[in-house]
Structure formats: C-alpha cells, structure tokens
Backbone atoms as SQL, in Angstrom:
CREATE TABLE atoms (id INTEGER PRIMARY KEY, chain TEXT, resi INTEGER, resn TEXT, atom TEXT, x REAL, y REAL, z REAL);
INSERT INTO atoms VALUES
  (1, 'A', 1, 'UNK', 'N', -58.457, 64.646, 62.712),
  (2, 'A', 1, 'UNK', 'CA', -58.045, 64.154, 64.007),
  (3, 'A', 1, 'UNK', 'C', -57.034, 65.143, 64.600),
  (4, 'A', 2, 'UNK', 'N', -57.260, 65.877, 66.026),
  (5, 'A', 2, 'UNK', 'CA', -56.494, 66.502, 66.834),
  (6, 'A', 2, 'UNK', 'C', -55.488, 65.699, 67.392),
  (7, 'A', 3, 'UNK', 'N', -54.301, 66.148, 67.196),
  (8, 'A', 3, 'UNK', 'CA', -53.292, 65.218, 67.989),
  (9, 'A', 3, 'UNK', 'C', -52.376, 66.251, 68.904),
  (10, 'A', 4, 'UNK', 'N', -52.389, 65.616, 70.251),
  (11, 'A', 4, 'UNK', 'CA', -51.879, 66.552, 71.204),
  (12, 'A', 4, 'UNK', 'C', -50.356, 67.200, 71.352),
  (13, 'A', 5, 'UNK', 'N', -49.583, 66.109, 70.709),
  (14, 'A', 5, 'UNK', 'CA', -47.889, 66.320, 70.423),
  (15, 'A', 5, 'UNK', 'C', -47.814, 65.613, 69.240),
  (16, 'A', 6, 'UNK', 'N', -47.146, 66.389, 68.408),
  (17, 'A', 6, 'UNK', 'CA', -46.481, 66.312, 67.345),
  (18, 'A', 6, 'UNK', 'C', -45.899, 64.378, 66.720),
  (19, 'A', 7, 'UNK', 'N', -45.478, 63.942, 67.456),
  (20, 'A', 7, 'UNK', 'CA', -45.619, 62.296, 67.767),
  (21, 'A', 7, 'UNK', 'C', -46.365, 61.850, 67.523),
  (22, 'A', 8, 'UNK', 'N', -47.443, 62.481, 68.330),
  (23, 'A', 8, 'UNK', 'CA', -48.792, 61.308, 67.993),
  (24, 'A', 8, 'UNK', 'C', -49.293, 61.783, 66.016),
  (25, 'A', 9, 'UNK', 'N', -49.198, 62.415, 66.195),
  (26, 'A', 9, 'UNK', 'CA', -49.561, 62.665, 64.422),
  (27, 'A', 9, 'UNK', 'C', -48.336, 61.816, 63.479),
  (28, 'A', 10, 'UNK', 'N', -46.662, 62.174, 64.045),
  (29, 'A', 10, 'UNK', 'CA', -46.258, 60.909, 63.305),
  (30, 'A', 10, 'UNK', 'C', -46.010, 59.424, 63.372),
  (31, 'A', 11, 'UNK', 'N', -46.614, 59.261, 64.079),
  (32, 'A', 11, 'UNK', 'CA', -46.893, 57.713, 65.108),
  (33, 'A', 11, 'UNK', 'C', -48.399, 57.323, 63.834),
  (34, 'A', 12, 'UNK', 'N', -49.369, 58.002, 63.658),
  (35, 'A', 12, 'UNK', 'CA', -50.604, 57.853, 63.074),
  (36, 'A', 12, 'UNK', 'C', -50.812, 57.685, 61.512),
  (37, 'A', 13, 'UNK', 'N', -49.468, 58.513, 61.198),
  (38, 'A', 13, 'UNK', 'CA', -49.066, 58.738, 59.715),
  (39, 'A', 13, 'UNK', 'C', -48.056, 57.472, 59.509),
  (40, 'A', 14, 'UNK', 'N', -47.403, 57.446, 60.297),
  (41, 'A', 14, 'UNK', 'CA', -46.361, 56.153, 59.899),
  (42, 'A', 14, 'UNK', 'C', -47.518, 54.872, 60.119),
  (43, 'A', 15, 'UNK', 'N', -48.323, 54.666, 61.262),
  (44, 'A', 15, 'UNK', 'CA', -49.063, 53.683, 60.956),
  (45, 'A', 15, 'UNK', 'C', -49.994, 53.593, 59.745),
  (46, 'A', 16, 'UNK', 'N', -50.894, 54.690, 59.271),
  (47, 'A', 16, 'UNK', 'CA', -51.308, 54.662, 57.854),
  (48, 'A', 16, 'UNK', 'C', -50.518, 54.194, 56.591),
  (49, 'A', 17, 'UNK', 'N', -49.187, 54.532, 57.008),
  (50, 'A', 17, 'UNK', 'CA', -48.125, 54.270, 55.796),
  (51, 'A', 17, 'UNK', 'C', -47.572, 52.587, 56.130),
  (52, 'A', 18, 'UNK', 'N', -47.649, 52.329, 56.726),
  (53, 'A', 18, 'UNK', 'CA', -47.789, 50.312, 56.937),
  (54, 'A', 18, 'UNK', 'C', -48.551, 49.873, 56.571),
  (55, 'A', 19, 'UNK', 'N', -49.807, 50.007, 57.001),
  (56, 'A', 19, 'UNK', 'CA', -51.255, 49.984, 56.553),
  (57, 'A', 19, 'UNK', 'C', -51.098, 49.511, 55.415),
  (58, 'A', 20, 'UNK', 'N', -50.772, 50.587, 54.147),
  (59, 'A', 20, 'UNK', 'CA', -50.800, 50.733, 53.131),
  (60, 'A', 20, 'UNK', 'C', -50.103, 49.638, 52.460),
  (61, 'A', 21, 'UNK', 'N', -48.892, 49.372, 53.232),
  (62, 'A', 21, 'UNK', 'CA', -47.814, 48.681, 52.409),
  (63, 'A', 21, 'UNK', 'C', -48.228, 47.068, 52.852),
  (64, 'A', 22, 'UNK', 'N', -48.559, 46.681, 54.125),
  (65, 'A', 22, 'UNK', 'CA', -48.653, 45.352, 54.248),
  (66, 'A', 22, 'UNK', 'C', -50.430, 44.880, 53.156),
  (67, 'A', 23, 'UNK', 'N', -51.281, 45.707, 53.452),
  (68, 'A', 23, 'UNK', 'CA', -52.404, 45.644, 52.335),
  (69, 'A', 23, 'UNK', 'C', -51.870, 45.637, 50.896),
  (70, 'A', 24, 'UNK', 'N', -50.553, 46.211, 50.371),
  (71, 'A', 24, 'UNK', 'CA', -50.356, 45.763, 49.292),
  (72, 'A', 24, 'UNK', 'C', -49.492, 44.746, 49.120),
  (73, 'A', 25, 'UNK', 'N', -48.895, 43.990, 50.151),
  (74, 'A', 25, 'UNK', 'CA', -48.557, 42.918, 49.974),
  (75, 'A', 25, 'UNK', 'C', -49.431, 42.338, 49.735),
  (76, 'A', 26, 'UNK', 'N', -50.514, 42.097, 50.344),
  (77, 'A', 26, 'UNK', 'CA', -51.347, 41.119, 50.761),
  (78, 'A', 26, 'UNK', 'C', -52.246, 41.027, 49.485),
  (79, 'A', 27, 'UNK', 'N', -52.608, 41.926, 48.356),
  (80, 'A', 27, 'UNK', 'CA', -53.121, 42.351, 47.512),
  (81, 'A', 27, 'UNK', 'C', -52.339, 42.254, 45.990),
  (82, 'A', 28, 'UNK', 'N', -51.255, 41.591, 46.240),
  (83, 'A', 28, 'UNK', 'CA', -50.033, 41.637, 45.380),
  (84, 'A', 28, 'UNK', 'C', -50.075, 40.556, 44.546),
  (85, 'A', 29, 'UNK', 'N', -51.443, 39.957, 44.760),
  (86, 'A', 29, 'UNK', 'CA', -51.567, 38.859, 44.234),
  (87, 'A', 29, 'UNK', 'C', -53.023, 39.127, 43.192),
  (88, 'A', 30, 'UNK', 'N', -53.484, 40.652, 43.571),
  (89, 'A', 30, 'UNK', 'CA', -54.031, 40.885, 42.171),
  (90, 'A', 30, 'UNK', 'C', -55.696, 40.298, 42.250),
  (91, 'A', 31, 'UNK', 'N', -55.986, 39.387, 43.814),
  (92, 'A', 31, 'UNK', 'CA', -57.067, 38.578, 44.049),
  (93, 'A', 31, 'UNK', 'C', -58.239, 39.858, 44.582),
  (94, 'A', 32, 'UNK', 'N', -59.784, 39.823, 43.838),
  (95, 'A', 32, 'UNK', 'CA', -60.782, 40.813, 43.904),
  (96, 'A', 32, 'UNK', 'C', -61.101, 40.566, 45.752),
  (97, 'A', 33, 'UNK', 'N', -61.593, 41.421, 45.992),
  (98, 'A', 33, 'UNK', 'CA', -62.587, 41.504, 47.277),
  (99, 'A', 33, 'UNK', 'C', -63.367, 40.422, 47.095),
  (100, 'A', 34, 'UNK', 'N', -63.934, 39.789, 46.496),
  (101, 'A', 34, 'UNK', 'CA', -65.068, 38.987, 46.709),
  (102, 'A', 34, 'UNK', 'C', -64.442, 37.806, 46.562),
  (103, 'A', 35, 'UNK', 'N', -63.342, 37.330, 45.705),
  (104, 'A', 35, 'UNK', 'CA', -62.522, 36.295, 45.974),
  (105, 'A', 35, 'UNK', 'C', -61.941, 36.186, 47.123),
  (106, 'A', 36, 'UNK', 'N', -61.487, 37.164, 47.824),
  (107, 'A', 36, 'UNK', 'CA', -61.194, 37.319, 49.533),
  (108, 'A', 36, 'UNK', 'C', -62.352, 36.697, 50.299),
  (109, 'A', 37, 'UNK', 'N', -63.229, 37.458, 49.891),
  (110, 'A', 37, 'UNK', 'CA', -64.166, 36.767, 51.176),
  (111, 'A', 37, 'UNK', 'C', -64.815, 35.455, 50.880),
  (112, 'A', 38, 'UNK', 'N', -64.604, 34.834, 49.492),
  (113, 'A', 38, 'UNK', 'CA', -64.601, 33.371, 49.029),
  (114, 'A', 38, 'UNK', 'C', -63.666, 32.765, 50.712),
  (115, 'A', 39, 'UNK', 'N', -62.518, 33.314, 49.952),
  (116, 'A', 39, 'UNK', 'CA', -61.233, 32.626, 50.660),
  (117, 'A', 39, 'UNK', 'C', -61.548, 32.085, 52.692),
  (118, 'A', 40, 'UNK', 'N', -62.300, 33.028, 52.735),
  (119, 'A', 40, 'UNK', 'CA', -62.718, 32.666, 54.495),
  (120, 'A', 40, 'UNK', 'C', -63.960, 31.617, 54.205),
  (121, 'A', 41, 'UNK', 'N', -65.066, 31.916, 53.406),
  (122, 'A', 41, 'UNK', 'CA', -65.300, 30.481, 53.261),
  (123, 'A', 41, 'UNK', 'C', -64.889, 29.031, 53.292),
  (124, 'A', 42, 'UNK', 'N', -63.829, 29.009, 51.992),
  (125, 'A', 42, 'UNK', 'CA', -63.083, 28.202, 51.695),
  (126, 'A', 42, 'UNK', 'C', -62.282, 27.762, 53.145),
  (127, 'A', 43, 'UNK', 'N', -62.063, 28.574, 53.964),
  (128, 'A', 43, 'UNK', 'CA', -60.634, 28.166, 55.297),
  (129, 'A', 43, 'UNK', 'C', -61.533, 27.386, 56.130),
  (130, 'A', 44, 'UNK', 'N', -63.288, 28.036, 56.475),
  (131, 'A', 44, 'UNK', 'CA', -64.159, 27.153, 57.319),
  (132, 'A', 44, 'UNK', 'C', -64.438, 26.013, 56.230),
  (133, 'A', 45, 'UNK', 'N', -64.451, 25.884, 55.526),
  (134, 'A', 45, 'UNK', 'CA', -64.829, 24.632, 54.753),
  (135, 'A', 45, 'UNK', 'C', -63.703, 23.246, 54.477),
  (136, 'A', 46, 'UNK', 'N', -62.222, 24.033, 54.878),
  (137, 'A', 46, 'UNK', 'CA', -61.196, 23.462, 54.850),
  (138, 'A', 46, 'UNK', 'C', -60.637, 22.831, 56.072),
  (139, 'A', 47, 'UNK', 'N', -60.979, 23.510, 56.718),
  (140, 'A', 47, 'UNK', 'CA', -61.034, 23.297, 58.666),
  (141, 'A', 47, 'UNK', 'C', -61.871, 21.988, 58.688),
  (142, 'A', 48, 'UNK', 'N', -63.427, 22.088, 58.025),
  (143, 'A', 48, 'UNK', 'CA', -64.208, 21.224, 58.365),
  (144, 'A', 48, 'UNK', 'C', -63.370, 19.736, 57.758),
  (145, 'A', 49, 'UNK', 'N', -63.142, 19.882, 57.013),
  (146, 'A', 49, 'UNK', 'CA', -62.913, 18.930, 56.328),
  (147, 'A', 49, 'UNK', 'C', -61.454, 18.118, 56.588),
  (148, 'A', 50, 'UNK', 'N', -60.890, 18.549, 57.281),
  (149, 'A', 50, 'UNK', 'CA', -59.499, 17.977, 58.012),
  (150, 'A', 50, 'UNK', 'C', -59.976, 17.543, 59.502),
  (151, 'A', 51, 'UNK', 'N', -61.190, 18.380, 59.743),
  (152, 'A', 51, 'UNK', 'CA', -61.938, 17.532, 60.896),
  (153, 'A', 51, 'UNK', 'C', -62.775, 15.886, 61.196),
  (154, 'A', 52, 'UNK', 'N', -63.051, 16.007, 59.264),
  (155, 'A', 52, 'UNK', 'CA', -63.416, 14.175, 59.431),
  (156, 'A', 52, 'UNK', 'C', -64.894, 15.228, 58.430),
  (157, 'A', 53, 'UNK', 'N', -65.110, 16.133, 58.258),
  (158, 'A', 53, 'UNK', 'CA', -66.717, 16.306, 57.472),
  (159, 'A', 53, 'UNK', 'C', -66.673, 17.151, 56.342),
  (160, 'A', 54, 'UNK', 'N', -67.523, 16.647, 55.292),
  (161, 'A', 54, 'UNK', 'CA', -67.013, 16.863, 54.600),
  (162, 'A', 54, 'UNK', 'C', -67.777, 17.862, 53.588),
  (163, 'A', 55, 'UNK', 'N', -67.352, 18.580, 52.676),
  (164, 'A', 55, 'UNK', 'CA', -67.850, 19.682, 51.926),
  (165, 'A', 55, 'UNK', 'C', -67.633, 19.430, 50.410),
  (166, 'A', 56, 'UNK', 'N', -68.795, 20.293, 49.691),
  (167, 'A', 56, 'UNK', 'CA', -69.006, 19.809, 48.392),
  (168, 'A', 56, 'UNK', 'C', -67.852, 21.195, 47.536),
  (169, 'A', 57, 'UNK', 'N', -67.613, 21.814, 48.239),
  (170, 'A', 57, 'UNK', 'CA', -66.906, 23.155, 47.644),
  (171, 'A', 57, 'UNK', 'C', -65.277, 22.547, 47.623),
  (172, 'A', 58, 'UNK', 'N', -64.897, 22.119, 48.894),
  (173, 'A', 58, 'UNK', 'CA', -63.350, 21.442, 48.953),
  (174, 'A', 58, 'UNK', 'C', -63.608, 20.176, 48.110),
  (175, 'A', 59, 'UNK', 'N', -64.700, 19.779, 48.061),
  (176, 'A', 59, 'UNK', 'CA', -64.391, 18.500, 46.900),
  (177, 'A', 59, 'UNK', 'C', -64.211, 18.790, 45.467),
  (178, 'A', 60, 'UNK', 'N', -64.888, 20.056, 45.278),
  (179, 'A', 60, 'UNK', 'CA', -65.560, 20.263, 43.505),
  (180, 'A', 60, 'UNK', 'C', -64.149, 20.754, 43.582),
  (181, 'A', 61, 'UNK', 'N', -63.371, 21.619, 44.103),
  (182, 'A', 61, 'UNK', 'CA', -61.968, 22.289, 43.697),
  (183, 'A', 61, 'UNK', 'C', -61.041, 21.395, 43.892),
  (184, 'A', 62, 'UNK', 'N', -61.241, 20.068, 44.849),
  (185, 'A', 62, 'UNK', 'CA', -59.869, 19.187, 44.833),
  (186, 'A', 62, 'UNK', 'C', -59.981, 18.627, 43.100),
  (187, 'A', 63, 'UNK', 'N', -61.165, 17.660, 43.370),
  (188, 'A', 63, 'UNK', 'CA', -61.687, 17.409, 41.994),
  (189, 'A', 63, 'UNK', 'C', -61.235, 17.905, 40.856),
  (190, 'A', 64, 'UNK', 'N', -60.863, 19.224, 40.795),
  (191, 'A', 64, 'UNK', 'CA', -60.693, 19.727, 39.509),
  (192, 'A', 64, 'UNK', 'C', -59.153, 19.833, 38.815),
  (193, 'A', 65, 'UNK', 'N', -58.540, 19.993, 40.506),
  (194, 'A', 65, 'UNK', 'CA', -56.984, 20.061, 40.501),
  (195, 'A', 65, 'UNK', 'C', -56.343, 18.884, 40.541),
  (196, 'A', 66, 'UNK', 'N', -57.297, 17.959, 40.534),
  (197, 'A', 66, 'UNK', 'CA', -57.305, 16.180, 40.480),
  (198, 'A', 66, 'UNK', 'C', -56.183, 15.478, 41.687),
  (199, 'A', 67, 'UNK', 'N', -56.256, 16.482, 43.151),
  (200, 'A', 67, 'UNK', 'CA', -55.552, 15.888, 44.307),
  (201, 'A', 67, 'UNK', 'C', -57.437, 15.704, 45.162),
  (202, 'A', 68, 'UNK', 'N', -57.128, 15.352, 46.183),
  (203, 'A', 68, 'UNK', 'CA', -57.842, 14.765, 47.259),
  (204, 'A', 68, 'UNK', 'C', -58.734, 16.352, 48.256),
  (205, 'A', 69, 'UNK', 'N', -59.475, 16.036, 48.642),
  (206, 'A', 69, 'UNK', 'CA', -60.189, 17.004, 49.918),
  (207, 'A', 69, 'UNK', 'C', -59.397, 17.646, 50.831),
  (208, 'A', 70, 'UNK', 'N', -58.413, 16.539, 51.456),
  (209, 'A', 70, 'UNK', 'CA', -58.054, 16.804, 52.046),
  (210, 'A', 70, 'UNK', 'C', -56.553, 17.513, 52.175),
  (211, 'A', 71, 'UNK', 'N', -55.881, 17.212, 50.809),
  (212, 'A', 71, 'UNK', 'CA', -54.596, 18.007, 49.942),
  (213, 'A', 71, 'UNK', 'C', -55.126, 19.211, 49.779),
  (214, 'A', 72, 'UNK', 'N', -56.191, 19.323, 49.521),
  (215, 'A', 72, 'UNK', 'CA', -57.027, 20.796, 48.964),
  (216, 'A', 72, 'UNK', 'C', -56.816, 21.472, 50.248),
  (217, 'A', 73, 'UNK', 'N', -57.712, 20.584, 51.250),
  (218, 'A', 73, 'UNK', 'CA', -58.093, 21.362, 52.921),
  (219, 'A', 73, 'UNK', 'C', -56.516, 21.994, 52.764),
  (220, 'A', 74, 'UNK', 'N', -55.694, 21.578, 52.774),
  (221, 'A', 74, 'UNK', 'CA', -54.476, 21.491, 53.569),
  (222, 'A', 74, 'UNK', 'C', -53.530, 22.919, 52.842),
  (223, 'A', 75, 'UNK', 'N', -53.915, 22.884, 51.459),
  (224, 'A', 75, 'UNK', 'CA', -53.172, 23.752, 50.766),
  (225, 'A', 75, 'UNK', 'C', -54.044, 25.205, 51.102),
  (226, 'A', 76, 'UNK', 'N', -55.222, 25.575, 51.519),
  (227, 'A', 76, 'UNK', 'CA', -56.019, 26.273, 51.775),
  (228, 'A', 76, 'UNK', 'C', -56.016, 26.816, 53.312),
  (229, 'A', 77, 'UNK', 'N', -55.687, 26.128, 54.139),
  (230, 'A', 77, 'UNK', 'CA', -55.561, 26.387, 55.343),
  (231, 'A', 77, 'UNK', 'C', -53.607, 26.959, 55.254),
  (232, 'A', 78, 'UNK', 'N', -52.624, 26.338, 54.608),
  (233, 'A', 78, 'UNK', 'CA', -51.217, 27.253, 54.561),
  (234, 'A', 78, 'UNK', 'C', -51.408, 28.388, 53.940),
  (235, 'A', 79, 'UNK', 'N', -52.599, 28.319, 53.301),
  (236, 'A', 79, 'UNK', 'CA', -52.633, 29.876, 52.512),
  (237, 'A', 79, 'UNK', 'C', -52.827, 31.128, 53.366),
  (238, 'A', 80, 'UNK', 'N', -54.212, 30.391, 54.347),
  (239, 'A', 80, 'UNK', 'CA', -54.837, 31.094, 55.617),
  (240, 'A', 80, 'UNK', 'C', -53.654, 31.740, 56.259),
  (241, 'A', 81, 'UNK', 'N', -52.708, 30.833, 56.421),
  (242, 'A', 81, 'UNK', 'CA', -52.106, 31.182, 57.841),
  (243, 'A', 81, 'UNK', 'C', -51.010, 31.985, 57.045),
  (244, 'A', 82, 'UNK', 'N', -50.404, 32.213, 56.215),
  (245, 'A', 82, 'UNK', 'CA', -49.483, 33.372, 55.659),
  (246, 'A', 82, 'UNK', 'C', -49.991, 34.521, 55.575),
  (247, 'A', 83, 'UNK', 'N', -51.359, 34.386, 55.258),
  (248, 'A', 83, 'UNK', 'CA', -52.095, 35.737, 55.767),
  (249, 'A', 83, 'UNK', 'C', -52.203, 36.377, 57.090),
  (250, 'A', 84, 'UNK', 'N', -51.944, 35.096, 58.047),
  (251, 'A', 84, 'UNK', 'CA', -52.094, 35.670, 59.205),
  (252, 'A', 84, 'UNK', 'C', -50.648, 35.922, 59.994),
  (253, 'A', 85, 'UNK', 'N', -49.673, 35.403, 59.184),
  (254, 'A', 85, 'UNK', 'CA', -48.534, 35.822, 59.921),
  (255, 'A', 85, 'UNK', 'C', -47.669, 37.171, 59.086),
  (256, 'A', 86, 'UNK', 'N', -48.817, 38.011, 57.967),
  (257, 'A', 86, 'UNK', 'CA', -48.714, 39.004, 57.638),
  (258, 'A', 86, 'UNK', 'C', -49.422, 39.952, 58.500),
  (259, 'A', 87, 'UNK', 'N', -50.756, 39.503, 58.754),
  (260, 'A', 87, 'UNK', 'CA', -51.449, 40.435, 59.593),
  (261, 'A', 87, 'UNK', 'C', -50.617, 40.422, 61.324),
  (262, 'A', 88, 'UNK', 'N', -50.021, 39.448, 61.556),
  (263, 'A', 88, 'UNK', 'CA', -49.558, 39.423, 62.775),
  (264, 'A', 88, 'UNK', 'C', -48.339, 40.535, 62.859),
  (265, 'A', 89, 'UNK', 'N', -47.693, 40.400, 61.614),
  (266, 'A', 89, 'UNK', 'CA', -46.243, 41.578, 61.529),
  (267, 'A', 89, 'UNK', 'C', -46.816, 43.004, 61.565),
  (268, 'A', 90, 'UNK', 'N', -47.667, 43.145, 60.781),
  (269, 'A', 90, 'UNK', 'CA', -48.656, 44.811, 60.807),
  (270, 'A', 90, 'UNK', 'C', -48.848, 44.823, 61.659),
  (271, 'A', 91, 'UNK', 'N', -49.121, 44.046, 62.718),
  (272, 'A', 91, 'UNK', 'CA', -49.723, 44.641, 64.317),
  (273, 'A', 91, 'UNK', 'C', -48.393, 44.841, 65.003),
  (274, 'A', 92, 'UNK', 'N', -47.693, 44.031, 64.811),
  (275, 'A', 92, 'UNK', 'CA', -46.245, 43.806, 65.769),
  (276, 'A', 92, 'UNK', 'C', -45.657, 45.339, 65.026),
  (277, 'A', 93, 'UNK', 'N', -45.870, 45.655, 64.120),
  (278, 'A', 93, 'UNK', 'CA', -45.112, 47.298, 63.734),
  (279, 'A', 93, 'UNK', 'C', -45.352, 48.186, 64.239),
  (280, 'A', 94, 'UNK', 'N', -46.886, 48.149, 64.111),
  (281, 'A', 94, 'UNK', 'CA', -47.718, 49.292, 65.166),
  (282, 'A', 94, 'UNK', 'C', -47.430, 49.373, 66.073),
  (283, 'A', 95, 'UNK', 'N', -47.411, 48.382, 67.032),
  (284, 'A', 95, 'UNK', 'CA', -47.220, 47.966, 68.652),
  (285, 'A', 95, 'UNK', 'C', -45.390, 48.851, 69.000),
  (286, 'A', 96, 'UNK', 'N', -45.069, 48.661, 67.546),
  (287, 'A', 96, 'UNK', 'CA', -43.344, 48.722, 68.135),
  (288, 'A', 96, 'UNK', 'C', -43.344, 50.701, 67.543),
  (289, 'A', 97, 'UNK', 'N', -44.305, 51.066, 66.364),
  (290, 'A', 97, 'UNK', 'CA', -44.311, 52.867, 66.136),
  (291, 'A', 97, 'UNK', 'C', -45.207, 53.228, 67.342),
  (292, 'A', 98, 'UNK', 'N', -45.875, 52.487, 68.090),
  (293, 'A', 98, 'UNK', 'CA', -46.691, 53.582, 69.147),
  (294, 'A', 98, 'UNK', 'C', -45.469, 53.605, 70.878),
  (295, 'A', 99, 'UNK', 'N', -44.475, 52.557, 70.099),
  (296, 'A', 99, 'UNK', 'CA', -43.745, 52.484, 71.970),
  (297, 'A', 99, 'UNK', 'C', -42.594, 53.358, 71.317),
  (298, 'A', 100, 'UNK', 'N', -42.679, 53.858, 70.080),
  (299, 'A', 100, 'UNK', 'CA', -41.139, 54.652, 69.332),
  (300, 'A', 100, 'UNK', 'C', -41.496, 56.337, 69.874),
  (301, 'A', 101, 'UNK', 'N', -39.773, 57.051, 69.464),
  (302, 'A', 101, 'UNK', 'CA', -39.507, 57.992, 69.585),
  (303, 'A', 101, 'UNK', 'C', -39.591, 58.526, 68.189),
  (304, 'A', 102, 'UNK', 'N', -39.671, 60.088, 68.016),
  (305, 'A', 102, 'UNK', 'CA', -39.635, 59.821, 66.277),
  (306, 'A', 102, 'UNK', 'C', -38.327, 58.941, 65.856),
  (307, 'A', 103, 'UNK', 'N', -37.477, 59.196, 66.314),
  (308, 'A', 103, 'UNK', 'CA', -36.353, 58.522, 65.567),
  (309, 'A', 103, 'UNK', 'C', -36.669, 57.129, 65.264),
  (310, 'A', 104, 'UNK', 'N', -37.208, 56.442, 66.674),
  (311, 'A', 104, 'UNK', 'CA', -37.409, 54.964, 66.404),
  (312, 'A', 104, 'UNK', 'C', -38.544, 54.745, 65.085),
  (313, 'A', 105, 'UNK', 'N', -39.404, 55.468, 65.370),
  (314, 'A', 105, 'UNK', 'CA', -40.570, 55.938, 63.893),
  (315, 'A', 105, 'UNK', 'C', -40.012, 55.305, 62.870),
  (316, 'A', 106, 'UNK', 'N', -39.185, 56.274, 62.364),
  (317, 'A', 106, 'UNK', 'CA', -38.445, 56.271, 61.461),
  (318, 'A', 106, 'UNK', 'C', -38.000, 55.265, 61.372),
  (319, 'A', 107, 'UNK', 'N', -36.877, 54.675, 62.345),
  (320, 'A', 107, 'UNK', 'CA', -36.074, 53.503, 61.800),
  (321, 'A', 107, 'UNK', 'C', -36.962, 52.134, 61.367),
  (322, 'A', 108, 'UNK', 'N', -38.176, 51.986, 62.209),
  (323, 'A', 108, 'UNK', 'CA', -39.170, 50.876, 61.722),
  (324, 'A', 108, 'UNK', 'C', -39.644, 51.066, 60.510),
  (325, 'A', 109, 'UNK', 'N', -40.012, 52.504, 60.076),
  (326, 'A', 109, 'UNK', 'CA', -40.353, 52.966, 58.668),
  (327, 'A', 109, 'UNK', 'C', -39.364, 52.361, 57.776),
  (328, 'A', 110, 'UNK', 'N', -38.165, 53.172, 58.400),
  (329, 'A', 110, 'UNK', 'CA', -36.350, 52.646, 57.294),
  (330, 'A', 110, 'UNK', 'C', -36.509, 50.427, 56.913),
  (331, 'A', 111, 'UNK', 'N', -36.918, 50.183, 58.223),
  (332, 'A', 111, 'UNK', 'CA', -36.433, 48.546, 57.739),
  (333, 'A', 111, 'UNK', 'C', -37.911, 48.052, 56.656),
  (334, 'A', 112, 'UNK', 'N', -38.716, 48.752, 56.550),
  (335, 'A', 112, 'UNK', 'CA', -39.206, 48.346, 55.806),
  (336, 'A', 112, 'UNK', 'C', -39.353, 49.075, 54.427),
  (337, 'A', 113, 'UNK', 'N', -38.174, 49.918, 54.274),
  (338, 'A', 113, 'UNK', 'CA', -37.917, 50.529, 53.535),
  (339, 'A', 113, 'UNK', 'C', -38.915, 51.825, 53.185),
  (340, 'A', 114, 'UNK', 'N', -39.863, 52.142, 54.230),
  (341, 'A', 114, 'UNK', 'CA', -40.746, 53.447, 53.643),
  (342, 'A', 114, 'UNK', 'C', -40.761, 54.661, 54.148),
  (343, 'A', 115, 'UNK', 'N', -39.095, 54.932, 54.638),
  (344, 'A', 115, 'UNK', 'CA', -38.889, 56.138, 55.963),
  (345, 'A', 115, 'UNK', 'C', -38.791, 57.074, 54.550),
  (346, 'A', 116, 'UNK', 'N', -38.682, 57.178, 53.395),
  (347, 'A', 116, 'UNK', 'CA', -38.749, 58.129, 52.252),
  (348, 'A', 116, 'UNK', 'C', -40.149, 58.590, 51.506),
  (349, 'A', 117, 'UNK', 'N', -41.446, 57.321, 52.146),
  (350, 'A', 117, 'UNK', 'CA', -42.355, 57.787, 51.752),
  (351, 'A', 117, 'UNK', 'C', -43.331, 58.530, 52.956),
  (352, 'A', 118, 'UNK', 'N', -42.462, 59.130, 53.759),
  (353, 'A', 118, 'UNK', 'CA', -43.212, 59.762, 55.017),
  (354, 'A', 118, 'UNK', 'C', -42.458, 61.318, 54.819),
  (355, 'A', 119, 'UNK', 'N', -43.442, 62.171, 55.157),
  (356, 'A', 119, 'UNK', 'CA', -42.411, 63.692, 54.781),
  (357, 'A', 119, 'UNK', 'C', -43.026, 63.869, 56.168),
  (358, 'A', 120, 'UNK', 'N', -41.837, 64.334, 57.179),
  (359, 'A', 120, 'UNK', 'CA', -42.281, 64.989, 58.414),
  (360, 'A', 120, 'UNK', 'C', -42.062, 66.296, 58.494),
  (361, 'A', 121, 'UNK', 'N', -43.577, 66.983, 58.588),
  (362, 'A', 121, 'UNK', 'CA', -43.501, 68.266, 59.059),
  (363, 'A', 121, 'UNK', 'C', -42.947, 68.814, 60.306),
  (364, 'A', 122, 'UNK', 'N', -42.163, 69.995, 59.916),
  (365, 'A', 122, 'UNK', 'CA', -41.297, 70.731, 61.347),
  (366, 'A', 122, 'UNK', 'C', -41.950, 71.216, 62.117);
C-alpha cells in the first residue's frame, strides 16, 4: 500500500496494531473459530427465545446447566453484547487515530499501552 504522507502509513500501522490487540482480547478466552461462529448461532437462537419461541439448542444447553431457556437466552445475549461493546471501542480508536496528529497517534497507542509496540520510521 502507497501512502501519500508519512501519517497516513502511521495512522494504518497504529490501526493494524489495535486490530491486533482488541482481537486478542477478544480471543483471550482461548474459544476456536468455529465455537465463534457457534456463538452467533446461539445469540439468534437466544433472541428467539426471549421473544416467546422456542429452540431445541437453548433448551439442550439450559438443560444441562440445569437453569431455564430463558436464563440461558439471557446469559448468551450479555455475552453478545460485551463483544460488541469491544468491537464498538476498536472502531471508536480508529475513528479517534484517523482524526490524530502523529503525536495524538501515539498518545491513543500510549492509553492503551502499545505506543512501545509501534517503531516509527524517520
């Protein structure tokens, strides 16, 4: 990728380097790819089921944890949404390294502690 000023290359690099770090939050839990995309199953099946209809997947796992469908729905859908108010902060970083100066770069890098894993070329 050609980048026209020097900025935009560390604007692109600091966003790769968030990238990295909010995906390993999010991943910090050690859960495979295919258990992920279980998990969006599971959120439409959990949705449904706080709607009044009901599913044999939120039952067989309430069932097992010996609470209700709808304790299940419920613990499955707070799971959803911590994911999404992780994915919401990764965007809100980006949004705030593409309106930065390098310095500001940096300091968004600094609060999340990864302005040491960025080496800026002179």
């Amino acid at each position: 990728m050609i980048h026209e000023h020097p900025l935009d290359g560390l604007r692109e690099a600091a966003k790769a380097l968030v990238q990295r770090h909010f995906v390993g939050i999010a991943e910090s839990d050690g859960t495979q790819p295919t258990l992920r995309a279980m998990y969006v199953l599971k959120l439409q099946e959990a949705r449904a089921v706080l709607a009044g209809q009901a599913s044999d997947l939120i039952s067989g796992e309430a069932q097992i944890r010996g609470i209700t469908p709808e304790q299940m729905a419920q613990v499955i859908v707070q799971m959803a949404a911590q994911s999404a108010q992780l994915e919401l902060a990764r965007m809100q970083t980006n949004v705030r390294i593409d309106a930065a100066d390098e310095a500001g770069v940096m300091a968004v890098l600094d609060e999340l502690g990864l302005s040491a894993s960025l080496t800026v070329d002179a």
